[in-house]
C-alpha positions in Angstrom: 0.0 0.0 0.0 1.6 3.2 -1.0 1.3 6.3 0.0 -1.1 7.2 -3.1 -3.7 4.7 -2.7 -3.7 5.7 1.3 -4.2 9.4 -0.1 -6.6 8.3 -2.8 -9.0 5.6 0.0 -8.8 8.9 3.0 -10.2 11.0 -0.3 -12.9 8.3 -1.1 -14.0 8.2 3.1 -14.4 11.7 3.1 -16.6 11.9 0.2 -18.7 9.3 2.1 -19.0 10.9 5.0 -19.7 14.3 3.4 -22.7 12.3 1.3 -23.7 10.4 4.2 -23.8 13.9 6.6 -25.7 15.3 3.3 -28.4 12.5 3.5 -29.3 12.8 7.0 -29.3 16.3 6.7 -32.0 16.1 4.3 -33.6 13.4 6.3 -33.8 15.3 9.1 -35.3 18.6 7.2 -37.4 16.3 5.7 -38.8 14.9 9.1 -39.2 18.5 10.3 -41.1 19.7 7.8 -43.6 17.4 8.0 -43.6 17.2 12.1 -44.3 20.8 12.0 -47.0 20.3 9.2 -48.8 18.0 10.7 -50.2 20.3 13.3 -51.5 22.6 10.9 -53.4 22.2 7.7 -51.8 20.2 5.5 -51.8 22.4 2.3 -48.3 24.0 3.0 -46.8 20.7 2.3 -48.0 20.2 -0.8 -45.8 22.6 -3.2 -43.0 21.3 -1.5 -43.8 17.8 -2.8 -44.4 19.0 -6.2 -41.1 20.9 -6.5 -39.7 17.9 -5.2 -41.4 14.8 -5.5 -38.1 12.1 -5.2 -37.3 13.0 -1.6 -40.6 12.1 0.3 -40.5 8.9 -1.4 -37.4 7.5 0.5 -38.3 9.2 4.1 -41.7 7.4 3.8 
């Protein structure tokens, strides 16, 4: 193992970690919104769900 492919494999776990910090991010948001939704009428949610309608899919 040389020093590149210890450079290159540190490079390749911090691009996961940034994606995987990303993800929950989003996950968590995602969560939020609809938490604080629920409370209320439900009609604020549904724009969001058109201008994105991929990321309630996974949550749910």
């Amino acid at each position: 193992m040389g020093k590149r492919d210890r450079r290159q494999s540190m490079k390749m776990r911090r691009r996961k970690a940034q994606a995987a910090k990303k993800e929950r991010a989003k996950r968590s948001k995602l969560s939020r919104a609809t938490t604080e939704v629920a409370g209320k009428a439900k009609k604020p949610r549904a724009p969001k769900s058109a201008a994105a309608p991929a990321t309630p899919a996974p949550a749910s």
